[in-house]
GUZAMI-578866 format. One record per atom (N, C-alpha, C, O, CB): residue in one letter; atom name; x, y, z. Coordinates in pm, whole numbers. Glycine has a CB too. Layout:
<nodes>
[A, CA, [X, Y, Z]];
...
</nodes>
This chain:
<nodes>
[X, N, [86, -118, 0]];
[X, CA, [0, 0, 0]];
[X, C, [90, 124, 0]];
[X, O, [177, 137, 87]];
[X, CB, [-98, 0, 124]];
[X, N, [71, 214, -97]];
[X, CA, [129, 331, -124]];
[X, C, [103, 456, 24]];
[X, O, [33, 449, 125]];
[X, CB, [56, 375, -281]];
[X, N, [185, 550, -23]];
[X, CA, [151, 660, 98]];
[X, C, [0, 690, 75]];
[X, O, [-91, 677, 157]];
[X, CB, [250, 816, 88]];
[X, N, [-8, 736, -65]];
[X, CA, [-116, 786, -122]];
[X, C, [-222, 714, -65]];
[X, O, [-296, 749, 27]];
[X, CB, [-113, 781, -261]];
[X, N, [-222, 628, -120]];
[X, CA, [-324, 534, -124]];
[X, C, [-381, 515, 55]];
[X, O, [-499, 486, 76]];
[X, CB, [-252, 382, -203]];
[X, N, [-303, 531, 149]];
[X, CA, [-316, 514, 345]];
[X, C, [-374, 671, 343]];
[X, O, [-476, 702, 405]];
[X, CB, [-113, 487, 475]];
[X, N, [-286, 776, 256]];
[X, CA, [-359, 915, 338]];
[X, C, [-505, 920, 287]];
[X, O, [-588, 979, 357]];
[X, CB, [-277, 1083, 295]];
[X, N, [-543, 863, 171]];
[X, CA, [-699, 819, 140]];
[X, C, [-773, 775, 217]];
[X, O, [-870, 832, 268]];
[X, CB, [-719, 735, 59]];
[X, N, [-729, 647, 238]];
[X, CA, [-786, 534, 323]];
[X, C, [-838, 617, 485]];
[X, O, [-942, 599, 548]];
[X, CB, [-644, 398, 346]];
[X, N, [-677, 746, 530]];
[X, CA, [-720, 777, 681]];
[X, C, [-811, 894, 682]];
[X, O, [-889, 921, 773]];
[X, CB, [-592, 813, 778]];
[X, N, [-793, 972, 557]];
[X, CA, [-911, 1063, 503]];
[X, C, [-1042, 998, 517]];
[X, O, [-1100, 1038, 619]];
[X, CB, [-893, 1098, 351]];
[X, N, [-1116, 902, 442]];
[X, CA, [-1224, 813, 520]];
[X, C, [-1271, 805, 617]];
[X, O, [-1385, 830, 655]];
[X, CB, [-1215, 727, 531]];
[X, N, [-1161, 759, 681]];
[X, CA, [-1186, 750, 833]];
[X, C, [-1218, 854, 963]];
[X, O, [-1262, 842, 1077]];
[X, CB, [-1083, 697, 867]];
[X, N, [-1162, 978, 867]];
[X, CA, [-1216, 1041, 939]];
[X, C, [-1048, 1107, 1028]];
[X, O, [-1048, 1203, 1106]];
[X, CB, [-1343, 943, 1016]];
[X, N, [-974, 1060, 1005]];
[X, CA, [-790, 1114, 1000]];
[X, C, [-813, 1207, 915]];
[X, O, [-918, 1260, 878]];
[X, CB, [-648, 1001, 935]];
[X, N, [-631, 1234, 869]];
[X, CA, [-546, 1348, 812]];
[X, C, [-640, 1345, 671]];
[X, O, [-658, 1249, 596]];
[X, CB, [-351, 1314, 795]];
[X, N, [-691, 1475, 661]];
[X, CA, [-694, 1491, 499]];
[X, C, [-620, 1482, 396]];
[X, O, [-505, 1527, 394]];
[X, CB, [-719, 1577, 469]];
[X, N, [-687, 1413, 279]];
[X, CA, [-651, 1388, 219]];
[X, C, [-510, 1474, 114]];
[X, O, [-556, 1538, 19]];
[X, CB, [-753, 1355, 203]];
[X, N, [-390, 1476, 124]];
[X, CA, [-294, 1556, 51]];
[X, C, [-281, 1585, -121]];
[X, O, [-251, 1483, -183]];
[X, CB, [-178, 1494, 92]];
[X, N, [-296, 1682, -187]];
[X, CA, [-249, 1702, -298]];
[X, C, [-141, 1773, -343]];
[X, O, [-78, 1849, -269]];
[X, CB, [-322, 1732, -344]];
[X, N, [-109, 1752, -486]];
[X, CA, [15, 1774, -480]];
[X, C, [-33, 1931, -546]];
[X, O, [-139, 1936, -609]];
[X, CB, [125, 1656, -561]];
[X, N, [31, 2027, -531]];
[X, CA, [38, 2179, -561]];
[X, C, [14, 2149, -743]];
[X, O, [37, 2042, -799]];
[X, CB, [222, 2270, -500]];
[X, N, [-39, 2277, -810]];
[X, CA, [-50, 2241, -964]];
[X, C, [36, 2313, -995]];
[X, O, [15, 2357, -1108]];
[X, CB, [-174, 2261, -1049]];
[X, N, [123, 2349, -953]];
[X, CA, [332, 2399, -988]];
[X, C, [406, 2408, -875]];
[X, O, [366, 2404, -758]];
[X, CB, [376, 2577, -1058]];
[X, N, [530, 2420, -922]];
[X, CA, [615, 2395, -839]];
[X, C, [615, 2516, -691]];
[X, O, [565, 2629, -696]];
[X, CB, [743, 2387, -931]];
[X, N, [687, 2450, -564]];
[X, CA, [711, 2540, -528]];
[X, C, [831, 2614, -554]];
[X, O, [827, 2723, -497]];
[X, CB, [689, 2523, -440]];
[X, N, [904, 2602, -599]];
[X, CA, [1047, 2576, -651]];
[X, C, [1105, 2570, -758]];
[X, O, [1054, 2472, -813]];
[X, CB, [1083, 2495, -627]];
[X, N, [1206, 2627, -846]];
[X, CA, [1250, 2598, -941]];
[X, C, [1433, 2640, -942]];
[X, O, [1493, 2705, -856]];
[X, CB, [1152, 2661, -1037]];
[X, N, [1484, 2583, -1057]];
[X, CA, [1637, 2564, -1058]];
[X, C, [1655, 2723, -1085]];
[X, O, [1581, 2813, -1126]];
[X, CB, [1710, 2443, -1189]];
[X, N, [1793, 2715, -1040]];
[X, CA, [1845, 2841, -1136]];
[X, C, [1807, 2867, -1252]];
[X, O, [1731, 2959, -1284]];
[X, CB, [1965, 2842, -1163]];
[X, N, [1874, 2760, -1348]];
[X, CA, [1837, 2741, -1497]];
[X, C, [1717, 2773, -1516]];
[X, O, [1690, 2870, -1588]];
[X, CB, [1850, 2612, -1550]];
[X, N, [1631, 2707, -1462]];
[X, CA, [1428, 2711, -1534]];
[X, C, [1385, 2896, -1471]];
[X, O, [1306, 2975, -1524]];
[X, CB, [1257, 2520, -1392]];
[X, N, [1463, 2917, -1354]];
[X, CA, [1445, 3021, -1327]];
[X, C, [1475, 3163, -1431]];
[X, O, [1432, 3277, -1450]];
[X, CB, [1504, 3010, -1220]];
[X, N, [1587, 3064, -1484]];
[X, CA, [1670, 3202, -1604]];
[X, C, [1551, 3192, -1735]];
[X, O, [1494, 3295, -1772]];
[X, CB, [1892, 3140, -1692]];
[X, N, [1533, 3104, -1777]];
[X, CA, [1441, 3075, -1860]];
[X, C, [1294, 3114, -1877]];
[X, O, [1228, 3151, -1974]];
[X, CB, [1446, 2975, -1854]];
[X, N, [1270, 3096, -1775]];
[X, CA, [1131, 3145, -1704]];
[X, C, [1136, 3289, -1759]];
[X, O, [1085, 3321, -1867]];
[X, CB, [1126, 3138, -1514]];
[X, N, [1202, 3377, -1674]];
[X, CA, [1179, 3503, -1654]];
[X, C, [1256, 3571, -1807]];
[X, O, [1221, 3679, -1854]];
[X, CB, [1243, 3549, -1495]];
[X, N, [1360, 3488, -1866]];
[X, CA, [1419, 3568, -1937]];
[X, C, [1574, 3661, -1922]];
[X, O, [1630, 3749, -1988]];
[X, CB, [1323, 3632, -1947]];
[X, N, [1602, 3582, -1794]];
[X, CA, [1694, 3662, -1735]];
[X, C, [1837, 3585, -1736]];
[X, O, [1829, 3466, -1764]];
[X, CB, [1644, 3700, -1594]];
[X, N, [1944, 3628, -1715]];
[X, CA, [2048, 3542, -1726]];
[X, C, [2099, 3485, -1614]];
[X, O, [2111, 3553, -1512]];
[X, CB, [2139, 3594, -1785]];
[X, N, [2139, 3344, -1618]];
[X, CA, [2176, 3313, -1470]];
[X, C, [2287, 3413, -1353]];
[X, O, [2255, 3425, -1234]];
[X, CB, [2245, 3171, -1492]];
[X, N, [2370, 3455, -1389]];
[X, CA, [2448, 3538, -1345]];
[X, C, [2339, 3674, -1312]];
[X, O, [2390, 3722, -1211]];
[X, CB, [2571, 3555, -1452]];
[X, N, [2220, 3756, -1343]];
[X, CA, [2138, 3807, -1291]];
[X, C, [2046, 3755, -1197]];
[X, O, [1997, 3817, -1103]];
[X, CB, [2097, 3848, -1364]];
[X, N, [2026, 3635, -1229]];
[X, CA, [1963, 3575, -1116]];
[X, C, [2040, 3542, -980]];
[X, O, [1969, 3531, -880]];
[X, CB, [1911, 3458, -1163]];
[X, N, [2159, 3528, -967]];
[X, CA, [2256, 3521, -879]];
[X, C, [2241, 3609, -816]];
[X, O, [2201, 3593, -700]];
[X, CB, [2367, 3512, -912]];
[X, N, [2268, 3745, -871]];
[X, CA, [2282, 3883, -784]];
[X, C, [2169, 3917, -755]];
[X, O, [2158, 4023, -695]];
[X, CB, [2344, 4003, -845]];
[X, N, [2047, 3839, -787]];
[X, CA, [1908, 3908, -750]];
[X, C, [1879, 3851, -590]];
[X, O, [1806, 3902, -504]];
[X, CB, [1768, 3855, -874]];
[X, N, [1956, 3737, -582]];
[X, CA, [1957, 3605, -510]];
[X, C, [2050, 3725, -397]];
[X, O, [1994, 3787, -307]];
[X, CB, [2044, 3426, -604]];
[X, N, [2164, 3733, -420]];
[X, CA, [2271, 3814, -318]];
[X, C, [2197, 3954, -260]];
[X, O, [2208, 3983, -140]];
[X, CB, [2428, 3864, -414]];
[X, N, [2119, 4043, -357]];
[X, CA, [2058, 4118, -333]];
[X, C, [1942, 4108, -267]];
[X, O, [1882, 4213, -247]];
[X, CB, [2056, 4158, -409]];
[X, N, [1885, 3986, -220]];
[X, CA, [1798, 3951, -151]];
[X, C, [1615, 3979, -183]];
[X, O, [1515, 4004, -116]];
[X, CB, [1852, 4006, -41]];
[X, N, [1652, 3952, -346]];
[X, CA, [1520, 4000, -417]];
[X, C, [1458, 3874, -463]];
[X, O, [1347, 3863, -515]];
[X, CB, [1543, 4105, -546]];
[X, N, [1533, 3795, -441]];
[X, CA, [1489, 3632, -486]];
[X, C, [1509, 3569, -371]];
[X, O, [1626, 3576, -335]];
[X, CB, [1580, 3549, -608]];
[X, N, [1414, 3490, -273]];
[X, CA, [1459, 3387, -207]];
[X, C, [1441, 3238, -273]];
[X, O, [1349, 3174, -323]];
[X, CB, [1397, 3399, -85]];
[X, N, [1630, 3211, -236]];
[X, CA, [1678, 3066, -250]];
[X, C, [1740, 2993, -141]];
[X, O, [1818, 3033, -55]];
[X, CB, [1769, 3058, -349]];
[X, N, [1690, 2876, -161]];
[X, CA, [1714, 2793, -53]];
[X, C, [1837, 2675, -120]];
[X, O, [1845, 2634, -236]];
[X, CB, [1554, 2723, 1]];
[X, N, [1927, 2637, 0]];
[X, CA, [1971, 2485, -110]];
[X, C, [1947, 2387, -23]];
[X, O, [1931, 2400, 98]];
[X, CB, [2149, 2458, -174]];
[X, N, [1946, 2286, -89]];
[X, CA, [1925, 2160, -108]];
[X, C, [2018, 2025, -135]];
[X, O, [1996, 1944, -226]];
[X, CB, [1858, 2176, -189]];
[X, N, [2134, 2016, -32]];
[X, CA, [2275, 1944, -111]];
[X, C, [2335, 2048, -185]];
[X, O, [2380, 2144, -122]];
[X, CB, [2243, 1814, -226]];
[X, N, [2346, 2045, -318]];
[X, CA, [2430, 2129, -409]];
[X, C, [2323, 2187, -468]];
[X, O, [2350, 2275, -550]];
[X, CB, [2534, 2059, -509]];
[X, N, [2205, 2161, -449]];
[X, CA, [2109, 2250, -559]];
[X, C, [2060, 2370, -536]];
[X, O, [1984, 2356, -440]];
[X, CB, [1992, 2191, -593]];
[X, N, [2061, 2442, -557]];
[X, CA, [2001, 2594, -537]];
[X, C, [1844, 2630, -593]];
[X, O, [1811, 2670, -705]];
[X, CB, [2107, 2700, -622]];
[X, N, [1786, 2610, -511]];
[X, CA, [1572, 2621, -565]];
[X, C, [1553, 2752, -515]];
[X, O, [1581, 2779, -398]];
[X, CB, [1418, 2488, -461]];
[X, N, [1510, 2829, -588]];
[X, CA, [1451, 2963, -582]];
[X, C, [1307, 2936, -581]];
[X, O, [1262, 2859, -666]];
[X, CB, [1494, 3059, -701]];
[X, N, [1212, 3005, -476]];
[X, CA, [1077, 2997, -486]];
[X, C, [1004, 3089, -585]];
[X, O, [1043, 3197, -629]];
[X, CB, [1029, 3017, -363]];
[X, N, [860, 3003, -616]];
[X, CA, [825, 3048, -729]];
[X, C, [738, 3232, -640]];
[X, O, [716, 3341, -693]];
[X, CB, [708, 2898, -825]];
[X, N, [720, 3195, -534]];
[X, CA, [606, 3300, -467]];
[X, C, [719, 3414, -490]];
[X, O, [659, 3518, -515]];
[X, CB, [538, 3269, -273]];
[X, N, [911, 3443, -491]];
[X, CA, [933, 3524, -506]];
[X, C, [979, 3547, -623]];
[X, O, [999, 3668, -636]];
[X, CB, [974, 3548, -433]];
[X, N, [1008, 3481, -728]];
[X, CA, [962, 3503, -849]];
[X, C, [809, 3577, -897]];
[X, O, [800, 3668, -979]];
[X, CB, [972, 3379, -891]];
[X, N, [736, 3535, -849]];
[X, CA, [617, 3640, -910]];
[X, C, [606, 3768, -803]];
[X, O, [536, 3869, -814]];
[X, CB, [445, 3552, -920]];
[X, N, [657, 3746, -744]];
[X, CA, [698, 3889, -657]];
[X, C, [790, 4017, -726]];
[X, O, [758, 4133, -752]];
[X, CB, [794, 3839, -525]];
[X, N, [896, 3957, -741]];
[X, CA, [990, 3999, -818]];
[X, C, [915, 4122, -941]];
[X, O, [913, 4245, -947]];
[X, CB, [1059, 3854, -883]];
[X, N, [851, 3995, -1035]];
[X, CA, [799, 4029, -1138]];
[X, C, [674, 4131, -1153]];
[X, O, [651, 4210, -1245]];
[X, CB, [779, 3922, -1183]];
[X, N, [589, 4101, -1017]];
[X, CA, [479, 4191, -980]];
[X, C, [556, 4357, -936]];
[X, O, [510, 4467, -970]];
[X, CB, [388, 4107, -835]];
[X, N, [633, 4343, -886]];
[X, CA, [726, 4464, -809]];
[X, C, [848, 4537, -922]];
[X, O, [944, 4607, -887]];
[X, CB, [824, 4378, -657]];
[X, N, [820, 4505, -1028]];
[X, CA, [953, 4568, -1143]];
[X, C, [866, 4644, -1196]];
[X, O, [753, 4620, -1239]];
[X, CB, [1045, 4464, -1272]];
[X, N, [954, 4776, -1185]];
[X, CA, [902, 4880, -1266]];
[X, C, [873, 4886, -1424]];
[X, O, [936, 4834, -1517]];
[X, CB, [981, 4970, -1243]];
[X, N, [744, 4977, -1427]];
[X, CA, [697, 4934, -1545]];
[X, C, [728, 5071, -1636]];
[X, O, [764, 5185, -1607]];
[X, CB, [537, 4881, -1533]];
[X, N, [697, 5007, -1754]];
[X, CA, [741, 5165, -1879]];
[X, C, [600, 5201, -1888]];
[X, O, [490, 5151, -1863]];
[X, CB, [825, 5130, -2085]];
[X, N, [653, 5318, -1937]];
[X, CA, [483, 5420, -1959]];
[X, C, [555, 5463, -2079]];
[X, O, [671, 5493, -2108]];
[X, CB, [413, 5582, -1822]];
[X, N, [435, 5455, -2140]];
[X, CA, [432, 5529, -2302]];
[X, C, [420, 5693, -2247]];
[X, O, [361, 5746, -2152]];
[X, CB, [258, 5470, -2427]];
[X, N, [528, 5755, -2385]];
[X, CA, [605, 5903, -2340]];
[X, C, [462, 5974, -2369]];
[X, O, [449, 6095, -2353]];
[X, CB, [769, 5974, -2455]];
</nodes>
């Protein structure tokens, strides 16, 4: 019997509700991060040092959250037509 399949079963019963998985990540690489936004990894670094991106690691991996990614992006100044 899977995890899945027990947190169902204790959902039933009247236990832990039932868990789903998020419909995106919380998290993404540097890379998907550069990609994503358009930005170059070496900008994403200093956005990271500048404390405009929170990243966490993971072993050797470096996951930037997606909540400050659309933060980021919500909070960049915008152009106005002259």
């Amino acid at each position: 019997m899977n995890v899945r399949h027990r947190l169902r079963m204790s959902a039933r019963v009247g236990g832990v509700a039932e868990m789903k998985a998020p419909s995106e990540p919380l998290a993404l690489s540097i890379k998907d991060t550069a990609r994503l936004t358009g930005l170059s990894r070496t900008t994403i670094y200093e956005l990271i040092a500048e404390g405009r991106l929170d990243a966490f690691k993971i072993g050797a991996a470096t996951r930037i959250t997606t909540a400050s990614i659309k933060a980021l992006i919500a909070n960049a100044p915008r152009k106005t037509a002259a």
